[in-house]
VEXMARMI-576212 format. One record per residue (C-alpha): residue number from 1; x negated, y negated, z negated. Coordinates in steps of 0.1 Angstrom, whole numbers. Layout:
BEGIN
- mitor  xx  yy  zz
- NUM  X  Y  Z
...
This chain:
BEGIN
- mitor  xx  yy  zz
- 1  -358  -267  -62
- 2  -347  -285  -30
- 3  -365  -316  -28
- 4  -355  -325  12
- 5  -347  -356  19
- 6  -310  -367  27
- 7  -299  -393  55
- 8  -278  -412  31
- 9  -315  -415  11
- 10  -332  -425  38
- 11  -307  -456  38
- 12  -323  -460  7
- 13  -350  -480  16
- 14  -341  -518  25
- 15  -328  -519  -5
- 16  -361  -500  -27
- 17  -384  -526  -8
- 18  -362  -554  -18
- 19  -368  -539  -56
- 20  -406  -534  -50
- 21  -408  -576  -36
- 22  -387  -584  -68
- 23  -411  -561  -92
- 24  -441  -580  -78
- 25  -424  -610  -81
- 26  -421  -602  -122
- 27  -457  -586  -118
- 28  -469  -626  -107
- 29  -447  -640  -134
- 30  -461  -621  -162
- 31  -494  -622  -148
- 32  -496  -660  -147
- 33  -481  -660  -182
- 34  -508  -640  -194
- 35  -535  -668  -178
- 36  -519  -696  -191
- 37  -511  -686  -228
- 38  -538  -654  -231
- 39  -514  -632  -253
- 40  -521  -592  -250
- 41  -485  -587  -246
- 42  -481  -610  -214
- 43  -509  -583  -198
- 44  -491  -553  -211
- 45  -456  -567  -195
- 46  -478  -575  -164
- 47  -487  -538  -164
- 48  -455  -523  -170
- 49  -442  -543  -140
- 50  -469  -530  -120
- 51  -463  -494  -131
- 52  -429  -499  -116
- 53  -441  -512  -83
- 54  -460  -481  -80
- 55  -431  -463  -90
- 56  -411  -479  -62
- 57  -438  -470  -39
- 58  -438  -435  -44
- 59  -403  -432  -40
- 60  -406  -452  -9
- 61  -432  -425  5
- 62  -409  -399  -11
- 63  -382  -413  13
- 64  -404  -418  39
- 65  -423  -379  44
- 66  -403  -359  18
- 67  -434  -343  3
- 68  -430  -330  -34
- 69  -466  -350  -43
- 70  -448  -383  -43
- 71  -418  -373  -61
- 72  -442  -362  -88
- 73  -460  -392  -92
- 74  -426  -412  -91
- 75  -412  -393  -122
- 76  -449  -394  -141
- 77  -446  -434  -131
- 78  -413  -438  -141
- 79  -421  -430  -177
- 80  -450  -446  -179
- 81  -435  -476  -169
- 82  -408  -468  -200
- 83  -433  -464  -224
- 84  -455  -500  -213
- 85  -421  -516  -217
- 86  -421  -499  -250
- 87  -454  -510  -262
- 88  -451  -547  -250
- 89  -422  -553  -269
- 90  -438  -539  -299
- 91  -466  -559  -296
- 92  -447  -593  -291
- 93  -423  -582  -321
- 94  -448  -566  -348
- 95  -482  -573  -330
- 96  -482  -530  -334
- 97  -519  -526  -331
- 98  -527  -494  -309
- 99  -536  -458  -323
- 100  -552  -430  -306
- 101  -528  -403  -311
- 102  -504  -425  -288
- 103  -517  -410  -257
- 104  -499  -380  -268
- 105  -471  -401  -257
- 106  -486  -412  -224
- 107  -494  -370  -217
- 108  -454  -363  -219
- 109  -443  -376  -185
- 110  -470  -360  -169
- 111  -464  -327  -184
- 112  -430  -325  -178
- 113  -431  -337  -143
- 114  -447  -312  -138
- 115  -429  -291  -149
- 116  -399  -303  -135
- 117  -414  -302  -101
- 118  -428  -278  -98
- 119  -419  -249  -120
- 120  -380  -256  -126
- 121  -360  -242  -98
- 122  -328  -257  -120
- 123  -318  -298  -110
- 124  -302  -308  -142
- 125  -325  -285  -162
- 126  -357  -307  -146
- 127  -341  -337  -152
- 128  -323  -339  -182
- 129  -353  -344  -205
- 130  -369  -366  -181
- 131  -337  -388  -180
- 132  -332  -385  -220
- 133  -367  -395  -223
- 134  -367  -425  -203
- 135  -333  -440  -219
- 136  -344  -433  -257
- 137  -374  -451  -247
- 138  -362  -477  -232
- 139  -334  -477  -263
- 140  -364  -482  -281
- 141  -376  -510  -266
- 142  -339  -526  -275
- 143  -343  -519  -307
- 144  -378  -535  -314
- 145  -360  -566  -299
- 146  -334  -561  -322
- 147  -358  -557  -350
- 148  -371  -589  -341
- 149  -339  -609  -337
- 150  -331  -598  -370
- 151  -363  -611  -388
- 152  -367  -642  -368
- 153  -327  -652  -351
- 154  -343  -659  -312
- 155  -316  -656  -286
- 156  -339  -647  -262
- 157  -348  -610  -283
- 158  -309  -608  -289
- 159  -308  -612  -249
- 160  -332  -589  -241
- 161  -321  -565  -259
- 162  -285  -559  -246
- 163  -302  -558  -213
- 164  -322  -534  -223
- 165  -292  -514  -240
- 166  -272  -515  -204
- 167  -302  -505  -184
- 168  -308  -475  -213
- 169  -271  -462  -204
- 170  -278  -468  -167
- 171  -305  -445  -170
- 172  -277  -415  -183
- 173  -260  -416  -147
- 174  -293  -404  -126
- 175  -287  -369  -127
- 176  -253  -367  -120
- 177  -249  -397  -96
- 178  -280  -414  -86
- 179  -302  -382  -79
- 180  -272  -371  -52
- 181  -264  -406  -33
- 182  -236  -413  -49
- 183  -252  -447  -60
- 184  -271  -454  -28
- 185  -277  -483  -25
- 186  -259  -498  -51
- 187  -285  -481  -77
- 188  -309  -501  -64
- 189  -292  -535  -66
- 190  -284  -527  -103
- 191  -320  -522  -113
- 192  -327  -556  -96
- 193  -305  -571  -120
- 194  -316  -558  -146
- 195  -356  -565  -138
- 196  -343  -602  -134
- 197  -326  -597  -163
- 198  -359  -592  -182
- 199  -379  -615  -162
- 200  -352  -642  -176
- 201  -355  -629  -213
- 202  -387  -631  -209
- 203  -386  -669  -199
- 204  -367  -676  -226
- 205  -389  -660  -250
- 206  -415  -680  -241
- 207  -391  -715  -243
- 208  -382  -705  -274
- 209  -417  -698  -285
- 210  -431  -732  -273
- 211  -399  -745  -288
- 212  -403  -727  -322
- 213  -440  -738  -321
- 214  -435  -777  -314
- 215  -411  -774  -342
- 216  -433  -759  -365
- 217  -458  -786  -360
- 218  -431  -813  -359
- 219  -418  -801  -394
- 220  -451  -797  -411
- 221  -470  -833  -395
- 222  -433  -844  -412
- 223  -442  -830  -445
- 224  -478  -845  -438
- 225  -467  -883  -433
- 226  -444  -878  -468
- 227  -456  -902  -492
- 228  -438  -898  -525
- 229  -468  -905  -553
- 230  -443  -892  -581
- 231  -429  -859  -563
- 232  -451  -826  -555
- 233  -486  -833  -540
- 234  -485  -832  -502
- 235  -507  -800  -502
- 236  -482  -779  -522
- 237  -453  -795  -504
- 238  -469  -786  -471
- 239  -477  -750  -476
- 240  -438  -748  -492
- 241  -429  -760  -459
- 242  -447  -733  -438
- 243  -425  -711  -460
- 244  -392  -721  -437
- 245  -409  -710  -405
- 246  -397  -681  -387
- 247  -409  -649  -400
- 248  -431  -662  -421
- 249  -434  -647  -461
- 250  -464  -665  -475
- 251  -487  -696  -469
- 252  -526  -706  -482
- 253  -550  -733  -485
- 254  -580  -720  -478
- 255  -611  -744  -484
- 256  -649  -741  -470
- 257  -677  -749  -493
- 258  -709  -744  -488
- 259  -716  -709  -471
- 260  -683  -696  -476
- 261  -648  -710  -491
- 262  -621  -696  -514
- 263  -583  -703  -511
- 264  -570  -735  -535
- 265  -536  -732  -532
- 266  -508  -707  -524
- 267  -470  -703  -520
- 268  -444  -671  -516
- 269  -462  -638  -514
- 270  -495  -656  -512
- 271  -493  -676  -544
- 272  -513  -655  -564
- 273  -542  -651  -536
- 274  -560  -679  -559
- 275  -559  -663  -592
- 276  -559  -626  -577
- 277  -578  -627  -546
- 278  -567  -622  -512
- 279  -557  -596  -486
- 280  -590  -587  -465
- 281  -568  -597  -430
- 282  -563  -633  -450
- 283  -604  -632  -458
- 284  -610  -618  -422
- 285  -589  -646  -403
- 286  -600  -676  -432
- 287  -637  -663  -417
- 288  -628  -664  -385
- 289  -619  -697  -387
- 290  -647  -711  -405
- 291  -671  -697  -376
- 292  -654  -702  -344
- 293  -634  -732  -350
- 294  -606  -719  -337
- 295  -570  -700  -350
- 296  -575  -666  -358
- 297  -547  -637  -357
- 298  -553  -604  -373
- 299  -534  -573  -377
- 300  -532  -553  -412
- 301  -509  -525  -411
- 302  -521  -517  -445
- 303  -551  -495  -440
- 304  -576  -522  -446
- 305  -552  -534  -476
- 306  -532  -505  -490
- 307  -495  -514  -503
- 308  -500  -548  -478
- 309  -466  -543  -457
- 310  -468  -580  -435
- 311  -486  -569  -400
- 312  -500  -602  -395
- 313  -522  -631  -405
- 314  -525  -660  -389
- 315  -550  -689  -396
- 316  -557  -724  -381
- 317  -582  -746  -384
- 318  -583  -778  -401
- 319  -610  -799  -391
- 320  -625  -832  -407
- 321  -646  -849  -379
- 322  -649  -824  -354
- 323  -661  -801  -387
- 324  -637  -770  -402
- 325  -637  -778  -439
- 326  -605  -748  -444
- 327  -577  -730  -427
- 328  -540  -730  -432
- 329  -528  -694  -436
- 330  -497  -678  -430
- 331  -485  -643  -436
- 332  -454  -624  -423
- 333  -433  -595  -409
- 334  -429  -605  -368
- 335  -453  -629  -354
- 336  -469  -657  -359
- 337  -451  -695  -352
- 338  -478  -708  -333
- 339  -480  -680  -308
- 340  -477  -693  -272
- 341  -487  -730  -285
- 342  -521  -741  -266
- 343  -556  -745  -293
- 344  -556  -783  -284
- 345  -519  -784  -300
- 346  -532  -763  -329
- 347  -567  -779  -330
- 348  -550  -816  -329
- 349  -529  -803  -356
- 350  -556  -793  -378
- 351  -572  -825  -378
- 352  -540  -842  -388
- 353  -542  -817  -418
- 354  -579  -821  -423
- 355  -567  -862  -420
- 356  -539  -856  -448
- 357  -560  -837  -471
- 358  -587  -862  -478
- 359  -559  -894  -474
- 360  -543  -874  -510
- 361  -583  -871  -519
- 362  -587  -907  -518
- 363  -553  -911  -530
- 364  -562  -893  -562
- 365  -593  -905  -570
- 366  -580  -941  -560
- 367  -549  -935  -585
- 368  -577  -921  -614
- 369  -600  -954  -604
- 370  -564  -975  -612
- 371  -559  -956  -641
- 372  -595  -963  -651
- 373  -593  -997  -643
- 374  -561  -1005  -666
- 375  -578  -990  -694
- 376  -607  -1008  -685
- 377  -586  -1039  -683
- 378  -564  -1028  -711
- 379  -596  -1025  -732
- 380  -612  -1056  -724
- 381  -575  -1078  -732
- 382  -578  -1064  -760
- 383  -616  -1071  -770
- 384  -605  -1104  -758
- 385  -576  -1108  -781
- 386  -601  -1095  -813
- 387  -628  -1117  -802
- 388  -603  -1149  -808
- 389  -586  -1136  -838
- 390  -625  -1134  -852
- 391  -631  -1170  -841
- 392  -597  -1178  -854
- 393  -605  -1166  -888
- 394  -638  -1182  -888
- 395  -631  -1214  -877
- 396  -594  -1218  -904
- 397  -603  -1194  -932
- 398  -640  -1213  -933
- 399  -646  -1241  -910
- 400  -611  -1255  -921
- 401  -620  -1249  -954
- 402  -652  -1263  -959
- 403  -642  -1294  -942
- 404  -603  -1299  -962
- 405  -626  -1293  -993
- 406  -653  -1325  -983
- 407  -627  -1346  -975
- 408  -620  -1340  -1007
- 409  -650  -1344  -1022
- 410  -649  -1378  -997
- 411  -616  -1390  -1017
- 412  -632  -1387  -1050
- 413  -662  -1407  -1041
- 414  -638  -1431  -1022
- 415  -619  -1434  -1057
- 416  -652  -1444  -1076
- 417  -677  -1468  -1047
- 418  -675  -1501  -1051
- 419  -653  -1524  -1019
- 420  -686  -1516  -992
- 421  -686  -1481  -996
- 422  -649  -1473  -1000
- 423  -649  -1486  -963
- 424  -675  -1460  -952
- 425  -660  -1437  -970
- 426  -627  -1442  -958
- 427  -641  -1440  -921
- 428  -656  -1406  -928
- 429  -620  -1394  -941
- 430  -610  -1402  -911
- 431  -634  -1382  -893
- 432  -634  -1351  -909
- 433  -592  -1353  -905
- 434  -597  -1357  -870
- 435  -620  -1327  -873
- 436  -596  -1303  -890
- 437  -569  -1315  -868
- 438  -588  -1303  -841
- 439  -597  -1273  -853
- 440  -563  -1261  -861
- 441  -556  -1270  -825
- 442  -580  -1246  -817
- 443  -568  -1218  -840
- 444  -536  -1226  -825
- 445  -545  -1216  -791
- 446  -569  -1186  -798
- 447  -541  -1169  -821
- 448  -506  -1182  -827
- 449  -501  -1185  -864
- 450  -461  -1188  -863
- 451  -464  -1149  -844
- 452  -478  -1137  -879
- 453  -455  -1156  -901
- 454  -425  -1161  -884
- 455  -417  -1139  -854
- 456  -415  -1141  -817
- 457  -381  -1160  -813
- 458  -387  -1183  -838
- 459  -424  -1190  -825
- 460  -412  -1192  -791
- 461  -387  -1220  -802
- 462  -413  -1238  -823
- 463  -433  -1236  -787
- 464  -407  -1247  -768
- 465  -400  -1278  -794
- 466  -433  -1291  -788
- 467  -430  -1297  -754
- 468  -401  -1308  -758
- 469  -409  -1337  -777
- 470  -426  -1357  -745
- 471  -408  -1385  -731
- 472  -391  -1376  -705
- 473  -391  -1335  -706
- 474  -370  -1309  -717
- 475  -372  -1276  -723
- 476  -339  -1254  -727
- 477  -344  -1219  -744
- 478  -318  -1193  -741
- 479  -323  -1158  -764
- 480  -301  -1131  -763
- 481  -283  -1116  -797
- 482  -297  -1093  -807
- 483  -330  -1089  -796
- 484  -348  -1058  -790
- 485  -384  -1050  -808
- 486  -422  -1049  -791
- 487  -453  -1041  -801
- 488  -471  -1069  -815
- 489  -494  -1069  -782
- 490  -461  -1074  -758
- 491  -452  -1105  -780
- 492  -490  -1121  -781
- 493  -481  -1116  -743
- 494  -445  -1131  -738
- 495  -460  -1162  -761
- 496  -491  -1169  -738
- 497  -468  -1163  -707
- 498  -442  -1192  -721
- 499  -472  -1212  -733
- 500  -491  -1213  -697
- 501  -459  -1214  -681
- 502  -450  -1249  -699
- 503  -481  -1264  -697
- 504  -479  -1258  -658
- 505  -448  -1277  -654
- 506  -459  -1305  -679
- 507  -498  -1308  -661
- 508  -492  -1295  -624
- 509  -462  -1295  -611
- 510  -443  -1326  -620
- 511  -416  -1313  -636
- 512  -388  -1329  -661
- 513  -370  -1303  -666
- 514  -375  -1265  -681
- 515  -352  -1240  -684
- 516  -365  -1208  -703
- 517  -343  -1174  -712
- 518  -353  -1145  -730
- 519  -334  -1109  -733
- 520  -333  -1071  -726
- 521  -335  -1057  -689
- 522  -331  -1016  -690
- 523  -366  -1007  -709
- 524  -380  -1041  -709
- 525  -381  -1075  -727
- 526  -382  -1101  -699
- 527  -391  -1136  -700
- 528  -380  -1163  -672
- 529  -393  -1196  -668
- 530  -380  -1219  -641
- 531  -390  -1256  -637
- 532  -374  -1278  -612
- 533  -407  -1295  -605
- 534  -423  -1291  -566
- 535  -430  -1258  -565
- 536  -465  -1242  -551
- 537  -473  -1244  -513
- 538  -475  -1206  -503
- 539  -509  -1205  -495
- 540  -518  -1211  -527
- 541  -494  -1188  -545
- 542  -517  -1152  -540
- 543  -549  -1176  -559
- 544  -526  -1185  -588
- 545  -513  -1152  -592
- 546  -554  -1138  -592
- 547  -572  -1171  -607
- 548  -571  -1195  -638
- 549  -546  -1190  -667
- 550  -518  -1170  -651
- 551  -544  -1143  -638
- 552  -550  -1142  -676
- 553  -519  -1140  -683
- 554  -510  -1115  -656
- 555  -540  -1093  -672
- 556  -521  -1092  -706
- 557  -489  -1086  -693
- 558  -501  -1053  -674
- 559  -525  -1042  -700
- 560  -496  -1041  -721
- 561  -470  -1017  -694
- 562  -449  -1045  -684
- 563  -444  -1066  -651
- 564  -456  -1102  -640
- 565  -439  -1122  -610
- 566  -447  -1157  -598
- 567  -431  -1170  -571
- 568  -417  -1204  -554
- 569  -377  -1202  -571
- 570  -345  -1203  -546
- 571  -337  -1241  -542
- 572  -372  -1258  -554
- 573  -393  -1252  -582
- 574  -418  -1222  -596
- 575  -403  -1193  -616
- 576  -422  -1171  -637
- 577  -408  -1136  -648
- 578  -424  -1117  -674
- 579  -416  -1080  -687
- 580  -430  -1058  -714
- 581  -417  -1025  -726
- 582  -397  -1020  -755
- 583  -415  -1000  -783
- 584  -409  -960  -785
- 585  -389  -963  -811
- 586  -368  -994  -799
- 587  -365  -963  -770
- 588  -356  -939  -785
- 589  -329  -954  -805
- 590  -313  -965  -776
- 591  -312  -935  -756
C-alpha cells in the first residue's frame, strides 16, 4: 500500500498541533476533575484524552518523516482511544465493573493495524474495518449516554450523546475523504469541535451532578425538619423520599449495634431487606460504613447476588457525635445521587440524620412518658375522686347519722329536764346542728349530691343559685336545648370547673357580675365562665393555670380527654373554658 506522504498532508500540521494543544487541554481538565472529586471515571476520561494526544502525535510524526511505524501506532491509538471513551461512559452510566476477557477488545486494534499496514496492499480493504470499528464504538459510547438519559433525564448525557452520534458518522467519511485530503484541514477543525464538544458535556455532567446532589440533600434534610406527630414517622418518610431521587429503586435504614448492625427499615425494592435479609453489596457497603466512617459504593452485577439486576449500592454514614451508629442505603440502575458531592457534604449530612433519628427517639419515648403520665394522672384523679366519695359516705351515711339521731335523743331529754337543764340541753341542740350543718357542707364539696340525684344541668343551676343569692352578685346561666350526654367523670369535671370558677370571682377577683354558658362544640361539651371582675396580671396567669384549685381542676379536665383554658378575657375580666368529650355513644349517634 502507498503510505507516502502528500504536500496537501503536510499542510496538515498547524492545524493537527492545534488539536494536540486542545486534547491536552481536555487531558488537564479531566485530570483535575479526577483530583478534586476522585471518581474512576474522571481518570479513565483523562486517559482516553491522553490516548488521543498520542494519537495526534503519531500522525504528526507520520506527517513529518512518512515512515509506516507511526502510521501504525496512530491507527492502534486511534481505537484505543475509542474504546477508553467507551469504557468511561460506561463506568459513569452503570459503574460497569471491569472483566478480564475485555482485553480481547483492547488486542483488536492492534491486530488489525497490523494487518492493515502491513499486509493489505488494498486502501479501502485496510480501512474499512478499522473505520467501522471506531464509529460502532464510539456509537456505543452514545448509546450508554442514552441509556443513561433515559434512566435518569440529565441534559448533559442527552448532550453528549448527540455529539457523540455526529462525531460516530464523521468517522464514516475517513476513507473516502479524509484519508485523500479532501478534508485537509477542515477534518481537523471538526474534530476540535467535537473534543470541545465533550469537554462541555462533560462540564455539564458534572453541574448537573453537584446540582442533582445538593438537591438530593436539600430534599431529604426537608423531609428531616418535617414535624407532623400524626403523619408517617420521619424515618419511613425519609427513606420514601430517597425513593424520588434519580435512578434510584430502593432505600434502607441500616442500624449498628454492638459488633455489627441489621437494617430497621426499608422502602421499594428494599422493603423486605428486614424481614428477608439483604443483598451482600447492601451488607458489604452497610460494613463499609460502620468501619471507615465514610460513604461506601459497591458494584453487584449479580454474581455475588444472583437474580440482583441494580449494579450499585450506595451507603452513607450517619453519625451521632462524631460516632456511625447506621448507614442510609440506596439501590439502583445508573449511579448513585451523591456522586461528585464532597464527604464533608455527605458526612454533614449524616450527622443531620444521626441528629433526626434520636430527635423522633426522644420524641417517642417523650410521647410514651406523656402517655404514661395521663394515665398516671388519670389514675390518680380518679383515686382522688374515690377517696372523697369514701369520706363522703362515711362522714353523711354515718357521721350525719349518728349525730341527726343524738340530737334526737337531745330533744327527748329536752322534753322531759326540768327549766335548768332544758337550757343545756337546748345549747347542745344547737351544737350538734351546727355540726351536721357542717358536715353536709363537707359532703357537699367532696361529692356533689344533686350530680347523683338530679343531673348536670339541673346541679349546675342549683350551683349557680347559690352564688347567686349574695348581695350584690349575679350569676347568669345559659344551657343549650338539647344537651348532649358525658360520662359521669366529664360531668364531676364541668361541676368542679363552674364551682372553682365562681368562687374565684366571689373571693379573688372582685367581681359582680357572672355570666356562665354551657353547650355542644363539634365532639365536646364546653363550659365558659366570664366575670367582669379585674382580671389576673399576666405574670401570674402560667401559676394559676399549674397551682391551687384550677391546677386541680385542669387535672380533671385532661384526665377525662377534654380541654382547659384560662386566660385574661377581651375587654376586662378572667374567662375560663372548659371541654370534655361527648360519650361513644353520644358519638356515634351523631355521626
Amino acid at each position: 500500500m502507498d503510505l507516502s506522504v502528500t504536500a496537501a498532508a503536510r499542510s496538515e500540521l498547524a492545524a493537527a498541533y492545534l488539536q494536540a494543544v486542545v486534547t491536552l487541554g481536555l487531558v488537564l481538565l479531566c485530570g483535575l476533575l479526577y483530583r478534586r472529586y476522585r471518581k474512576p471515571y474522571f481518570a479513565i476520561w483523562a486517559t482516553a484524552w491522553g490516548l488521543y494526544a498520542l494519537r495526534l502525535g503519531a500522525i504528526i510524526t507520520f506527517l513529518h518523516d512518512g515512515r509506516a511505524l507511526w502510521l501504525f501506532w496512530h491507527q492502534v491509538i486511534t481505537g484505543w482511544t475509542a474504546l477508553a471513551l467507551l469504557w468511561a461512559a460506561l463506568v459513569f452510566a452503570q459503574r460497569t465493573p471491569w472483566r478480564s476477557r475485555y482485553w480481547v477488545f483492547a488486542a483488536l486494534p492492534l491486530v488489525w493495524s497490523y494487518v492493515a499496514i502491513y499486509v493489505l496492499d488494498h486502501f479501502l480493504w485496510a480501512a474499512a474495518p478499522m473505520v467501522a470499528f471506531l464509529s460502532l464504538t464510539t456509537a456505543w459510547t452514545a448509546w450508554a449516554f442514552l441509556r443513561y438519559d433515559r434512566m435518569v433525564r440529565s441534559p448533559a448525557a442527552r448532550f453528549l450523546a448527540v455529539v457523540l452520534l455526529l462525531w460516530a458518522l464523521h468517522h464514516l467519511d475517513y476513507p473516502l475523504l479524509r484519508a485523500r485530503g479532501a478534508w485537509a484541514p477542515w477534518g481537523y477543525y471538526l474534530d476540535i469541535i467535537f473534543e470541545t464538544a465533550m469537554g462541555l458535556g462533560i462540564l455539564f455532567l458534572v453541574l448537573e451532578d453537584l446540582d442533582e446532589g445538593l438537591r438530593t440533600l436539600t430534599a431529604l434534610s426537608g423531609e428531616l425538619q418535617r414535624r407532623d406527630p400524626e403523619g408517617e414517622p420521619v424515618t419511613e418518610a425519609f427513606l420514601r423520599r430517597a425513593l424520588s431521587l434519580r435512578g434510584v429503586h430502593g432505600s434502607a435504614l441500616y442500624l449498628v449495634s454492638g459488633r455489627g448492625g441489621a437494617f430497621v427499615h426499608g422502602a421499594g425494592v428494599a422493603a423486605l431487606w428486614p424481614f428477608e435479609g439483604a443483598p451482600g453489596a447492601a451488607v458489604e457497603a452497610a460494613e463499609r460504613v460502620r468501619r471507615t466512617a465514610l460513604p461506601a459504593l459497591v458494584s453487584d452485577s449479580g454474581q455475588a447476588t444472583p437474580g440482583w439486576r441494580y449494579p450499585y449500592t450506595a451507603a452513607l454514614p450517619i453519625l451521632r457525635d462524631d460516632e456511625v451508629v447506621g448507614a442510609l442505603v440506596v439501590v439502583g440502575e445508573a449511579r448513585d445521587p451523591f456522586t461528585v458531592l464532597d464527604n464533608r457534604f455527605l458526612l454533614a449530612f449524616g450527622q443531620q440524620v444521626g441528629a433526626a433519628l434520636a430527635n423522633e427517639d426522644l420524641a417517642r419515648t417523650l410521647e410514651a412518658r406523656t402517655h404514661e403520665l395521663e394515665r398516671l394522672q388519670d389514675r390518680m384523679v380518679h383515686q382522688h375522686e374515690e377517696e372523697r366519695a369514701r369520706l363522703w359516705r362515711a362522714l353523711h351515711d354515718e357521721t350525719a347519722q349518728v349525730l341527726a339521731a343524738l340530737n334526737l335523743q337531745l330533744g327527748l331529754l329536752q322534753e322531759r329536764a326540768d327549766d335548768g337543764l332544758a337550757v343545756g340541753l337546748e345549747r347542745a341542740k344547737r351544737l350538734v346542728a351546727e355540726g351536721i350543718r357542717s358536715i353536709r357542707s363537707v359532703t357537699r364539696d367532696l361529692r356533689p349530691m344533686a350530680l347523683d340525684d338530679l343531673g348536670l344541668v339541673p346541679s349546675l343551676r342549683a350551683l349557680a343559685r347559690d352564688f347567686d343569692a349574695d348581695e350584690g352578685f349575679t350569676v347568669e346561666l345559659q344551657v343549650e336545648d338539647p344537651l348532649p350526654e358525658v360520662e359521669a367523670d366529664a360531668e364531676v369535671a364541668l361541676y368542679r370547673s363552674l364551682q372553682e370558677a365562681l368562687a374565684n370571682a366571689v373571693r379573688h377577683a372582685g367581681a359582680s357580675r357572672v355570666e356562665v354558658s354551657l353547650g355542644l362544640r363539634e365532639r365536646h361539651l364546653c363550659l365558659r365562665v366570664r366575670d367582669d371582675g379585674r382580671g389576673v396580671p399576666d405574670d401570674l396567669l402560667e401559676r394559676l393555670r399549674s397551682r391551687g384549685g384550677l391546677a386541680g381542676i385542669r387535672e380533671r379536665v385532661l384526665a377525662t380527654g377534654g380541654s382547659f383554658e384560662f386566660r385574661n378575657a377581651p375587654g376586662g375580666g378572667a374567662e375560663l373554658v372548659v371541654c370534655v368529650p361527648l360519650n361513644e355513644a353520644e358519638v356515634k349517634a351523631r355521626e
